[in-house]
N, C-alpha and C positions, 0 to 999 in steps of 0.2 A: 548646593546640591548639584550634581554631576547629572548631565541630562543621559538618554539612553543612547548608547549605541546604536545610527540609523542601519549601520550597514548588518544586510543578514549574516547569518551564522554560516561561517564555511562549510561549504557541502564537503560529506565524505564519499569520498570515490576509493573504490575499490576489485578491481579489472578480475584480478583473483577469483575473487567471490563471485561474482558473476559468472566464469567460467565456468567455478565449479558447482554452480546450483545448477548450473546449466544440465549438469550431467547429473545430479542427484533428484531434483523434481524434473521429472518424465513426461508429466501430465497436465492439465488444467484445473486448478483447486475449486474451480465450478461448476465446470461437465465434466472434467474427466477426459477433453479432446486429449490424444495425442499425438495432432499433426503439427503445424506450426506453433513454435510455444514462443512465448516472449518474457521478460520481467515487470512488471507494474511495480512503481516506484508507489506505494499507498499515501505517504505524506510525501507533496512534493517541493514544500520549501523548507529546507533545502528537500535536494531528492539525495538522501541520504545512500548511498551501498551499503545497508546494511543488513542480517538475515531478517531482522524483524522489521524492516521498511517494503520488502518485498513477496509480492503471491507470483507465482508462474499462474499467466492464463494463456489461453489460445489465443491467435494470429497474433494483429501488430498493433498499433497507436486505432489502426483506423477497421481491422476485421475483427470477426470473431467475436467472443467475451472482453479482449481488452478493447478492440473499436467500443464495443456498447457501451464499457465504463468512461471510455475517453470522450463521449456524447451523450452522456451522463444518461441512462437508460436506469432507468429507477426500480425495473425488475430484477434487474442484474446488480446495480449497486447496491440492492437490500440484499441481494443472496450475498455477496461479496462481506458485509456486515456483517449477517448471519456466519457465515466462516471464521471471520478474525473473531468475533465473539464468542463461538464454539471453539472453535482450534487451533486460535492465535493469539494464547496468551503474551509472548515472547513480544505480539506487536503492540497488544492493549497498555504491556507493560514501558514498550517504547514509546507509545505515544502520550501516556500519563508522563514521564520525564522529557520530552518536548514539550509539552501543551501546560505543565502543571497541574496533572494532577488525577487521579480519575474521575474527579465531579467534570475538569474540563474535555477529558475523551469523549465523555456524553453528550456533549454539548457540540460536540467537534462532530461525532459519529451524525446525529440527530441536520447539524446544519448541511452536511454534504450528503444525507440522505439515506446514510449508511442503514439509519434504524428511523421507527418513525416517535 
């Protein structure tokens, strides 16, 4: 029996994409800021480019809604939850084919705080 492959799964990059959400989500999918916007990568191993790996929130790694998610602020990563679970299917459904499965989403959602 063939043991597992240690090395992760190649990230998908994709410059394109990014650009172009850039210019299609305007906004922050948690307040609604629309001054500085950034991409949050939601699963970030790998940190996939893909539409369903990404919400546009306000500032950067370290202000705003993406600072709070990036310092794990538990107010904000429950609404952030609360979002992909209303109005992201596209990533519930990406992240059931990462994780295996949608009993693992919950499990996934639940340990990083998404939901309680």
């Amino acid at each position: 029996m063939a043991s597992p492959d240690p090395k992760p799964p190649k990230r998908i990059r994709d410059p394109e994409l990014l650009r172009a959400l850039h210019l299609e989500w305007r906004s922050c999918a948690l307040c609604g800021s629309t001054g500085k916007l950034s991409l949050h990568h939601i699963h970030r191993h790998p940190r996939d480019d893909v539409r369903a790996n990404l919400v546009m929130l306000c500032g950067s790694g370290t202000t705003g809604c993406h600072g709070r998610i990036t310092v794990n602020d538990p107010v904000v990563i429950r609404h952030l939850g609360k979002h992909l679970i209303q109005q992201r299917k596209d990533t519930i459904e990406y992240l059931g084919a990462k994780l295996g499965g949608v009993l693992a989403v919950g499990e996934w959602l639940r340990r990083f705080g998404y939901i309680r």
